[in-house]
Backbone bond lengths (Angstrom), bond angles and torsions (degrees), N, CA, C in turn:
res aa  C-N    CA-C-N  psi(-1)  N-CA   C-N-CA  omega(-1)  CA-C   N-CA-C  phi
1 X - - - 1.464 - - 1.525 107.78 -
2 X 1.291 115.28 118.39 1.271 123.72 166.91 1.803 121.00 -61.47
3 X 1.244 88.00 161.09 1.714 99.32 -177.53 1.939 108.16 -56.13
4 X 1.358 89.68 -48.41 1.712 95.07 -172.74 1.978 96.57 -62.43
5 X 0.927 119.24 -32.93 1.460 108.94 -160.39 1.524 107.52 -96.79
6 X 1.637 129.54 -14.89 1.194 135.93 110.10 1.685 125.35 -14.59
7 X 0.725 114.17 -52.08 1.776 132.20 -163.39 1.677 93.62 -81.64
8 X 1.283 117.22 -66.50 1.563 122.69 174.56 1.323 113.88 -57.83
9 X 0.837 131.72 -26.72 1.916 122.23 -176.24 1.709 91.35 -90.90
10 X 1.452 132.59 -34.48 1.421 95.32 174.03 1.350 114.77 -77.83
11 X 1.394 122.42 -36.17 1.261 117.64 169.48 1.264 114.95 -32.62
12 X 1.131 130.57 -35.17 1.998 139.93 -171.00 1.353 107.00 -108.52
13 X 1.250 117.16 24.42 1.422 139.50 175.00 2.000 109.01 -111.22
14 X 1.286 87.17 -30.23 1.643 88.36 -139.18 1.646 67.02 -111.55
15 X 1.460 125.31 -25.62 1.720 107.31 171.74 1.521 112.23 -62.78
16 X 0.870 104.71 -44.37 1.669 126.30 -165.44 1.499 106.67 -62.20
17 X 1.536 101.65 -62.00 1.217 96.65 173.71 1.765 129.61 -73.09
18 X 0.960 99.18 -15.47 1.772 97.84 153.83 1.537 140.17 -96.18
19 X 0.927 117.58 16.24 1.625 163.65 179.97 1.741 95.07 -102.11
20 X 1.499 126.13 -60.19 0.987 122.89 -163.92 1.969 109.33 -85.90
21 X 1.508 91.52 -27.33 1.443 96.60 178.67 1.924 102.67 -85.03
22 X 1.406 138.16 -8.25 1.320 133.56 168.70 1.531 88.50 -79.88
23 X 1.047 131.78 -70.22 1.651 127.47 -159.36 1.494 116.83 -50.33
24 X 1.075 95.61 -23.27 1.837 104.76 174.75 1.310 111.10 -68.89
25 X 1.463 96.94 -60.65 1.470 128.04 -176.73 2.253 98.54 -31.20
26 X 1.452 85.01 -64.71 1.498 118.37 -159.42 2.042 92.37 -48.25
27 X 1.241 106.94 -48.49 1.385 119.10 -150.50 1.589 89.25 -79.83
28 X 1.098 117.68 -34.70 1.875 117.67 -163.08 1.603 79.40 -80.27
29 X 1.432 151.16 -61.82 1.237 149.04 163.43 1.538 113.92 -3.56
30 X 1.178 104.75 -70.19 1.543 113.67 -156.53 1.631 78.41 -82.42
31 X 1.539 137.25 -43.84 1.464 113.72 -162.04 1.583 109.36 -67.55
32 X 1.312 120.77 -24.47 1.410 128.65 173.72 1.434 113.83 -64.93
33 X 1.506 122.85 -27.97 1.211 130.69 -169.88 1.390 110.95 -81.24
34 X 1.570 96.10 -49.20 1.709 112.07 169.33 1.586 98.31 -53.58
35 X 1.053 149.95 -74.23 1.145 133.28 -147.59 1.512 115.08 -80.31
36 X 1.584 119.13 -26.46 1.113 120.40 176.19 1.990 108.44 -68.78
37 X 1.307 105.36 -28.32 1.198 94.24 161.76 1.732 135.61 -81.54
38 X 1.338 108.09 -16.22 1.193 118.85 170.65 1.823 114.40 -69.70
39 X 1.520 106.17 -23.67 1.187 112.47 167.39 1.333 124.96 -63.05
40 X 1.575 102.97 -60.49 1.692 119.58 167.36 1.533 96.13 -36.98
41 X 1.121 123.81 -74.32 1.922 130.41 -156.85 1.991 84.55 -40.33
42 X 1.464 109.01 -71.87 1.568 119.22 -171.23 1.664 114.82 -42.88
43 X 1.370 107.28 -41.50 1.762 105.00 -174.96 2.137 87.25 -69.15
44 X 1.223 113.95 -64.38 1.473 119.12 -178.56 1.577 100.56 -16.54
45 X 1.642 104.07 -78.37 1.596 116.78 -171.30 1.752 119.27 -35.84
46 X 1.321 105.15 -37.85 1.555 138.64 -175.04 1.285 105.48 -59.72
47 X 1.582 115.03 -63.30 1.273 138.57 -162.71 1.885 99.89 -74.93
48 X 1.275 125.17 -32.07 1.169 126.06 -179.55 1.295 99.68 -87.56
49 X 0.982 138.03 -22.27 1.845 132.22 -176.25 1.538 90.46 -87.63
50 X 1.755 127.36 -50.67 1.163 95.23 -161.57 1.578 115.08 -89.22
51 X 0.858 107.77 15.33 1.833 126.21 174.62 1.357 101.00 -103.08
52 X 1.192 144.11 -13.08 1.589 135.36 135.47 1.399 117.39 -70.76
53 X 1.347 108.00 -45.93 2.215 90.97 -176.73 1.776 89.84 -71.29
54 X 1.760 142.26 -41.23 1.287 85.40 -165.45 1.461 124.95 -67.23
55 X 1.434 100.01 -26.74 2.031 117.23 -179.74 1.984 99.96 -37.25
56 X 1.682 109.32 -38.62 1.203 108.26 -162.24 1.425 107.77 -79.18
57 X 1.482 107.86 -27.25 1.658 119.72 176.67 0.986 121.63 -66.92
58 X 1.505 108.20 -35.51 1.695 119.75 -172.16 1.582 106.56 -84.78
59 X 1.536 109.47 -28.64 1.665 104.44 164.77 1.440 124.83 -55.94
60 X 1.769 100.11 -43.02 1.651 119.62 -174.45 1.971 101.33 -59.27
61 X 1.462 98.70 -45.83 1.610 88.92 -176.02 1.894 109.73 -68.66
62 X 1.102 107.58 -41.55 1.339 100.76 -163.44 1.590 113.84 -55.27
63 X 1.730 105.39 -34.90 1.247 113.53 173.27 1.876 111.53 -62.64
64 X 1.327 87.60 -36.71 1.581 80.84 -169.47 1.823 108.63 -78.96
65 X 1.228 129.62 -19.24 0.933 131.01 131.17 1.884 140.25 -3.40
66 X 1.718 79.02 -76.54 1.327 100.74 -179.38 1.913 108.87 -65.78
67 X 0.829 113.54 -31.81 1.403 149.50 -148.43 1.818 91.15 -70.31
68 X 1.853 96.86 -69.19 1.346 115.20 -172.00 1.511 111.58 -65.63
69 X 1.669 114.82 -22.49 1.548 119.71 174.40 1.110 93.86 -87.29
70 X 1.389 151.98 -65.47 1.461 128.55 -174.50 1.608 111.11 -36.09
71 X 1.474 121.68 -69.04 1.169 148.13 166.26 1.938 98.44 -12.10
72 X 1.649 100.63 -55.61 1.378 86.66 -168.86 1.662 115.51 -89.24
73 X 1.163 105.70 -31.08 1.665 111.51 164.56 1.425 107.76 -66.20
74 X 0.879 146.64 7.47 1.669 127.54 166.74 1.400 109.72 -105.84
75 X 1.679 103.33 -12.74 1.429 115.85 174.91 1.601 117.15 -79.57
76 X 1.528 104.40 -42.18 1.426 96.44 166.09 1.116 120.16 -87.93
77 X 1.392 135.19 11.01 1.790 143.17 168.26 1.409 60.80 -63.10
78 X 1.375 113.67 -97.73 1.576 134.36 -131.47 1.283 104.71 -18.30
79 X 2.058 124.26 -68.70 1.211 146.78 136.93 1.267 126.44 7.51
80 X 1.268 97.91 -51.41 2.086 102.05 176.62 1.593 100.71 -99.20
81 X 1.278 134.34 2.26 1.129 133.72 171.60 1.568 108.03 -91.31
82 X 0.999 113.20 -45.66 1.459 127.07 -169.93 1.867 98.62 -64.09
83 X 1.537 98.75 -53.30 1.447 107.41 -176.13 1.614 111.53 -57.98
84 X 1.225 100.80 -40.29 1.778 93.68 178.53 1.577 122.97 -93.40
85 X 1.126 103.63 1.80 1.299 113.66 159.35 1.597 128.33 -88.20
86 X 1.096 107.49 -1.46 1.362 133.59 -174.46 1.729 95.80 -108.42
87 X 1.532 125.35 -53.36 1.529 112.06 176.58 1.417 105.34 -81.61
88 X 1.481 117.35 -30.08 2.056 100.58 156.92 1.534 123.11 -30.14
89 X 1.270 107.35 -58.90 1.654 131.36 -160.18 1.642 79.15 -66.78
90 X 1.040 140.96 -66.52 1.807 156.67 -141.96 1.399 85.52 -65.53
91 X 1.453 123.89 -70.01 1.746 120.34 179.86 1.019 113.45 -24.72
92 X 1.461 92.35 -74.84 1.860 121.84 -156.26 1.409 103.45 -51.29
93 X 1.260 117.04 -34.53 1.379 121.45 -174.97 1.939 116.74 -82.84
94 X 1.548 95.40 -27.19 1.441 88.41 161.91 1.384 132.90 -103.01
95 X 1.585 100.11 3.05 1.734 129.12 154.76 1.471 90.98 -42.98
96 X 1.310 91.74 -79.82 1.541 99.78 -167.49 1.591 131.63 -18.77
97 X 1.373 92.10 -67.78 1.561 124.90 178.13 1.553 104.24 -35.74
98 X 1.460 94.47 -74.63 1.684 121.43 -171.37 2.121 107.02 -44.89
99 X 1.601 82.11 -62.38 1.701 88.62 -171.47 1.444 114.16 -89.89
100 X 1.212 125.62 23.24 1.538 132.79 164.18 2.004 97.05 -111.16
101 X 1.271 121.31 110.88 1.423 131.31 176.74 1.398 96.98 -71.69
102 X 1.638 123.71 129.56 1.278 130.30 147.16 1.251 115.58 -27.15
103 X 1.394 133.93 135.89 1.316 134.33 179.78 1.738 91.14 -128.11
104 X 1.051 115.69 122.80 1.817 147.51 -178.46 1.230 97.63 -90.17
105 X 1.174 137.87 110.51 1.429 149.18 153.57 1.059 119.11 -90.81
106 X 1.600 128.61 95.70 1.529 120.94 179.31 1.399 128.31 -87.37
107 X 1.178 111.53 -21.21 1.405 123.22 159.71 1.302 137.38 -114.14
108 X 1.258 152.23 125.66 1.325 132.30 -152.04 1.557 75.90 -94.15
109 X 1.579 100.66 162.49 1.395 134.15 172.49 1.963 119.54 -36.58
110 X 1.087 113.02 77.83 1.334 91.63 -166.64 1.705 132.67 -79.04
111 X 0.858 109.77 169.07 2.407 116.77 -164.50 1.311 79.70 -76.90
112 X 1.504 102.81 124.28 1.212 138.95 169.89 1.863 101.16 -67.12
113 X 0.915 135.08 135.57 1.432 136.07 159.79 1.854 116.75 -112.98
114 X 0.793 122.77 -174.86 1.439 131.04 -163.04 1.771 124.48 58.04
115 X 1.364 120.92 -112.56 1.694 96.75 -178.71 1.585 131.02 -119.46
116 X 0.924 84.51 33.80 1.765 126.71 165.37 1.581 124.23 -91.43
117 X 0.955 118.68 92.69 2.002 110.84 -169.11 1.274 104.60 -85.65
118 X 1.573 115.82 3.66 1.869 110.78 -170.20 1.462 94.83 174.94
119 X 1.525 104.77 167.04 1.514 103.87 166.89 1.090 131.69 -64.16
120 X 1.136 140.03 125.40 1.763 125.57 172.28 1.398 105.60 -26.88
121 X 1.389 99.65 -171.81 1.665 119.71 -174.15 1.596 96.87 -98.99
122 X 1.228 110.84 -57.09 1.645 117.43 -175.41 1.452 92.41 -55.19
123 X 1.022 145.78 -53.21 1.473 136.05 -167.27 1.838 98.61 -68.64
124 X 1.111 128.25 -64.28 1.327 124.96 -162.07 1.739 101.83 -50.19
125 X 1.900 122.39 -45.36 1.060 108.15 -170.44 2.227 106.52 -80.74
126 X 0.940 107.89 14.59 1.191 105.36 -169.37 2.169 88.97 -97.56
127 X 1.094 104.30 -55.31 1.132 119.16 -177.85 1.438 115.45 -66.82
128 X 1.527 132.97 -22.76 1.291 131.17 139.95 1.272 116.63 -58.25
129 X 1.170 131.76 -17.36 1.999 126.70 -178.89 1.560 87.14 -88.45
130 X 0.609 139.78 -71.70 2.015 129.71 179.01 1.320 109.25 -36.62
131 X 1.552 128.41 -38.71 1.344 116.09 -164.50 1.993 100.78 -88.09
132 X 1.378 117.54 -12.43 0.991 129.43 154.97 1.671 138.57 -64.42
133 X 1.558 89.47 -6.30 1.807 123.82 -169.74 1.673 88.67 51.69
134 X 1.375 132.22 36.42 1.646 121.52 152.15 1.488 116.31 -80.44
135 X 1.509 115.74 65.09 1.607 116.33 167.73 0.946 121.49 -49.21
136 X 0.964 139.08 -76.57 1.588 124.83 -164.77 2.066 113.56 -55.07
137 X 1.095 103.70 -12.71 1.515 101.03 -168.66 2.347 89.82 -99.96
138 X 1.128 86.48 -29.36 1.886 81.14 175.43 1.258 109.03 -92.39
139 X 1.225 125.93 -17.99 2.172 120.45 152.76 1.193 114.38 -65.44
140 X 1.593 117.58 -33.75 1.897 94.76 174.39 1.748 100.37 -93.43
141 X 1.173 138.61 -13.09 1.418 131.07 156.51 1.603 124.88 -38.89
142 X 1.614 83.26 -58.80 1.600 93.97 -167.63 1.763 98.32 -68.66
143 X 1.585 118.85 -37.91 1.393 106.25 -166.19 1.696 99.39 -63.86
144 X 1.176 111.23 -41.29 1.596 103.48 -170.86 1.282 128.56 -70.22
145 X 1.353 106.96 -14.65 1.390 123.67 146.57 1.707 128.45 -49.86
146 X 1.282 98.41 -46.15 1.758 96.67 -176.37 1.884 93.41 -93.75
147 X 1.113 111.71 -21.87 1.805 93.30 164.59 0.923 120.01 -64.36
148 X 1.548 123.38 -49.21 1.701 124.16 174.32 1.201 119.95 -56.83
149 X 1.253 123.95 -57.16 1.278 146.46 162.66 1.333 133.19 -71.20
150 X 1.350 140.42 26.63 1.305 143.60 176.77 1.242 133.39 -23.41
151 X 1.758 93.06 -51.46 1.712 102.55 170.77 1.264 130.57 -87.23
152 X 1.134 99.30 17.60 1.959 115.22 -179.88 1.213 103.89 -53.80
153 X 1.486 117.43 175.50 1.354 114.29 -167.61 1.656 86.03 -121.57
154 X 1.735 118.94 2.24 1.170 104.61 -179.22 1.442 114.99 -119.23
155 X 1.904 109.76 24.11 1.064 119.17 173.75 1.781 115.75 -37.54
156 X 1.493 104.04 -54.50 1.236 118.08 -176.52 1.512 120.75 -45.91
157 X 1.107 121.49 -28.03 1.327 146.24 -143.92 1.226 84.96 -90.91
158 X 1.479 111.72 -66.56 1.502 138.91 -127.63 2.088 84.55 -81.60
159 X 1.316 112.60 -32.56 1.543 132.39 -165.27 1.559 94.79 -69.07
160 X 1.499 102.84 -49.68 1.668 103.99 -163.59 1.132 112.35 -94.66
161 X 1.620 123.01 -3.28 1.735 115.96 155.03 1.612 113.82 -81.72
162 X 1.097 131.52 -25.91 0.821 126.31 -179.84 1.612 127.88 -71.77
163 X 1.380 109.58 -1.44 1.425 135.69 171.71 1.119 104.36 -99.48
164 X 1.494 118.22 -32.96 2.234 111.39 175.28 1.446 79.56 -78.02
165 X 1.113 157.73 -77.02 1.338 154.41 -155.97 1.714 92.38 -31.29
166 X 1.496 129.42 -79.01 0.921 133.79 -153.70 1.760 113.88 -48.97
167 X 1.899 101.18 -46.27 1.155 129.11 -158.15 1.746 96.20 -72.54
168 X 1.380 119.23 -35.60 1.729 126.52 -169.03 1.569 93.60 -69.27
169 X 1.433 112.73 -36.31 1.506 121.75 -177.13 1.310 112.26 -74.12
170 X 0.996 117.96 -5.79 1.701 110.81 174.20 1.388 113.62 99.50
171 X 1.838 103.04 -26.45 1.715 96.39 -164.50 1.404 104.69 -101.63
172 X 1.315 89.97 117.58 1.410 104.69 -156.04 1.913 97.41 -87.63
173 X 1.367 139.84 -26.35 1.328 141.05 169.74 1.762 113.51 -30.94
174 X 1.541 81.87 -69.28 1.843 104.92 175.00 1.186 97.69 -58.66
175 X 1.500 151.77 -40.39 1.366 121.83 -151.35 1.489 92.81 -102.70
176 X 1.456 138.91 -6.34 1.463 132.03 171.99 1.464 94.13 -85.83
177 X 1.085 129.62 -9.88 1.654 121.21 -172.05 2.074 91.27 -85.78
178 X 1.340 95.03 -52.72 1.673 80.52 178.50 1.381 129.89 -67.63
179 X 1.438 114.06 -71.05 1.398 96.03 144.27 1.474 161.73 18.30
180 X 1.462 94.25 -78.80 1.641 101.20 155.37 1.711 126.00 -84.95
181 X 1.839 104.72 -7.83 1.482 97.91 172.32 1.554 87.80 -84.63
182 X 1.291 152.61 -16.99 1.822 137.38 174.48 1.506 93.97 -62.15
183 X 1.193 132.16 -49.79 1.494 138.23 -149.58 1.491 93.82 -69.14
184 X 1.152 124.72 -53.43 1.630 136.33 -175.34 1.399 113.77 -67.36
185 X 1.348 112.08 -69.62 1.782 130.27 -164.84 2.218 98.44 -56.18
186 X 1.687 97.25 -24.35 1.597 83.10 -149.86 1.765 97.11 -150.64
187 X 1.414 114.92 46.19 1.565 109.41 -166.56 1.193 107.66 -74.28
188 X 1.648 143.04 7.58 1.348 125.36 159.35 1.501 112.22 -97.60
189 X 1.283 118.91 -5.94 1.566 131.17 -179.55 2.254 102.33 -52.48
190 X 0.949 91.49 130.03 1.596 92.15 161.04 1.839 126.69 -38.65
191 X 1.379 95.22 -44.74 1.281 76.05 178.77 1.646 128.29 -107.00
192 X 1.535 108.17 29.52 1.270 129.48 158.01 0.946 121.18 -30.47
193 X 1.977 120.47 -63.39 1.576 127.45 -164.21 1.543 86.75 -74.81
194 X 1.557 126.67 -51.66 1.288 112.04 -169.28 1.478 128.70 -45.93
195 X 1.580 101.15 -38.57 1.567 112.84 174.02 1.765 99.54 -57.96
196 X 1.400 117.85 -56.49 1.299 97.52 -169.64 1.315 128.69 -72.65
197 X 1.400 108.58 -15.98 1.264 113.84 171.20 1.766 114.88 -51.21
198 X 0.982 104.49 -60.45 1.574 140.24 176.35 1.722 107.28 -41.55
199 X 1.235 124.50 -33.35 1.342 169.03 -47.48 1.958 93.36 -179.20
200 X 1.555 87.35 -72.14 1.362 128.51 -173.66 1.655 115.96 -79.24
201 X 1.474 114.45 -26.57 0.836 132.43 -178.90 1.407 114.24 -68.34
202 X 1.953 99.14 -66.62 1.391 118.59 -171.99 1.527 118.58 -38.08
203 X 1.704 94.73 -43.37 1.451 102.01 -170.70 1.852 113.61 -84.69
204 X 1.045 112.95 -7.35 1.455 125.01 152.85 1.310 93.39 -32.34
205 X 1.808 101.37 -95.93 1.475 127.17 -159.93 1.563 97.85 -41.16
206 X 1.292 117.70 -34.34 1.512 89.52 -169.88 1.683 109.29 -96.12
207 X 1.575 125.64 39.40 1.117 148.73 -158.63 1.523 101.53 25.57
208 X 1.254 131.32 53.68 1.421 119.45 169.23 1.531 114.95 -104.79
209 X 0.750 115.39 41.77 2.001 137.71 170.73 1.642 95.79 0.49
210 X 0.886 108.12 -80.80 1.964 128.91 -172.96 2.176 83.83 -21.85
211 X 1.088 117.41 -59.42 1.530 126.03 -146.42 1.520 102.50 -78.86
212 X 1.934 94.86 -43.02 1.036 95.35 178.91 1.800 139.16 -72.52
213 X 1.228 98.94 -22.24 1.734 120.43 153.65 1.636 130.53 -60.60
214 X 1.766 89.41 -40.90 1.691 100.14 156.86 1.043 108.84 -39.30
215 X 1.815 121.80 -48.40 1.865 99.72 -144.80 1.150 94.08 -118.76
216 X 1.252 121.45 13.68 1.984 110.48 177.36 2.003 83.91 -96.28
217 X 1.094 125.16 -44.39 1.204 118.30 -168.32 1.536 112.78 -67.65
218 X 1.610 107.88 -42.86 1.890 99.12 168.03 1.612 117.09 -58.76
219 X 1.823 110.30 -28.10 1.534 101.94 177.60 1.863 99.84 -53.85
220 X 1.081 102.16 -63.23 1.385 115.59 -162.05 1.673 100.02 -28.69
221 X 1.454 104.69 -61.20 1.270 97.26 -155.29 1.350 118.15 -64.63
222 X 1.282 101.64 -31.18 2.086 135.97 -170.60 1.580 93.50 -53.33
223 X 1.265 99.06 -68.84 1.588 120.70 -157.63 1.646 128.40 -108.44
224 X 1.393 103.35 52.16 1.633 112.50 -165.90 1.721 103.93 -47.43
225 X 0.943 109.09 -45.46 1.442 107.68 -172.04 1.010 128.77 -94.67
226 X 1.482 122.66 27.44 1.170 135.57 172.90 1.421 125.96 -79.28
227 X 1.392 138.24 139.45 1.069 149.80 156.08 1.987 109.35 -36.91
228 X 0.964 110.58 -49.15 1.577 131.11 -167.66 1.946 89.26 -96.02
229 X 1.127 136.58 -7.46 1.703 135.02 157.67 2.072 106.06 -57.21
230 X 1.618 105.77 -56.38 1.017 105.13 -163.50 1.194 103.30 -80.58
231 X 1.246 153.55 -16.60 1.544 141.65 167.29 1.885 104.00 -85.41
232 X 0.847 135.01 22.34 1.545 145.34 166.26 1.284 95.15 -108.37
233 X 1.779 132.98 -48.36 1.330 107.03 -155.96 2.057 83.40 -87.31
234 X 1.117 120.41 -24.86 1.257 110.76 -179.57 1.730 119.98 -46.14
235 X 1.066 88.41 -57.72 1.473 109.14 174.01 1.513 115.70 -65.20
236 X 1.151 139.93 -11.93 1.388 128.43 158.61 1.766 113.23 -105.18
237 X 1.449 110.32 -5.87 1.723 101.30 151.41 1.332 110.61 -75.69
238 X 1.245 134.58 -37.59 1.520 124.80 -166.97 1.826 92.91 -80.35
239 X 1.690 134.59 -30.56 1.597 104.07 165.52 1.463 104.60 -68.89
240 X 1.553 152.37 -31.41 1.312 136.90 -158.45 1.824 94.68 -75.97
241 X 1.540 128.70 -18.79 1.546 95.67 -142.12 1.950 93.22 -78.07
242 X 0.987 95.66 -154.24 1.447 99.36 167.66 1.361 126.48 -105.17
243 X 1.419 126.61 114.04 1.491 122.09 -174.91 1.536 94.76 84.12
244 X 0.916 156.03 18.82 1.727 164.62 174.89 1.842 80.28 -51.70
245 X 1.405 97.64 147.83 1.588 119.35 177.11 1.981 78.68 -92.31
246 X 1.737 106.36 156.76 1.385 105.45 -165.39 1.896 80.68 -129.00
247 X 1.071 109.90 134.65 1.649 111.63 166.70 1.283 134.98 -103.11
């Protein structure tokens, strides 16, 4: 082998082998490329998932949001419900007060003697609808009571609740009509002075003074020893004093 043909085989050595070192070169290229793009695709994939959980987070808050304002407005409904149910109750209760009239009892109920051992039944449930302040339902009780019963011994009774019935009601006409039929039908009966007391009263309320002095002064005279004497003479010192509050 000659020098020149020596000389050519490395030359075709040194082609070859740099031919083999570009193709390498070339292939590690494109494998770097391949993967750097497989990365891009992966950050992409990444970037769309995590741009859905926050979209999904930011839904979760808004709801929960919404959630905690419902949460707090149903709390202060609750609050302003509670509160006005509390100044309901406060009215109603001085409804009460206001539009239920004091009823003055001057004599308690007194024991019937002779042939009667107790009140009837029709009288007791007539006389429980008054103690219920149900007037109008213990005026047709009590009347149907003294229709059925005429000869009761608690006719009287039955006469002179039905005038506190009238009198708790305001209508004061009807309750001087009963009243004064106890005062008439039965003036040694117990609850005579009460009727007139009562009597004395009515015509207060209806500022008729003149009438009302009439009948605290006939109690007086009628009924010295009455329980219902000393709130008549009470009641005509407070019209004599001076400046007296008038009721």
């Amino acid at each position: 082998m000659n020098k020149l043909q020596i000389c050519g085989g490395l030359a075709l050595l040194m082609l070859l082998g740099g031919c083999a070192s570009s193709d390498l070169m070339l292939k590690r290229q494109t494998e770097a490329e391949a993967r750097l793009e497989h990365l891009f695709q992966l950050t992409g994939i990444y970037e769309a998932r995590l741009n859905e959980i926050s979209n999904t987070l930011a839904t979760l808050q808004e709801k929960e949001s919404q959630r905690a304002k419902f949460t707090q407005e149903l709390a202060d409904t609750v609050k302003e419900l509670k509160e006005s149910e509390k100044v309901l109750k406060a009215k109603l209760e001085n409804y009460s007060v206001v539009a239920t009239p004091k009823v003055e009892l001057v004599n308690p109920e007194p024991v019937q003697k002779g042939k009667e051992s107790g009140p009837p039944q029709k009288y007791l449930k007539a006389f429980g609808l008054y103690s219920t302040n149900n007037f109008t339902d213990a005026i047709q009780a009590f009347e149907l009571f003294i229709k059925e019963q005429p000869a009761s011994d608690f006719v009287p009774n039955a006469q002179y609740w039905i005038g506190e019935c009238y009198y708790s009601s305001s209508n004061l006409p009807k309750a001087l009509e009963s009243f004064q039929t106890v005062v008439e039908r039965w003036p040694a009966h117990p609850k005579a002075s009460d009727a007139l007391l009562k009597i004395g009263y009515s015509y207060t309320s209806l500022k008729q003074q003149g009438k009302a002095r009439e009948s605290f002064e006939r109690l007086i005279r009628s009924y010295p020893g009455s329980p219902a004497t000393e709130k008549a003479r009470e009641r005509l010192m407070s019209t004599t004093q001076p400046n007296a509050v008038r009721h």
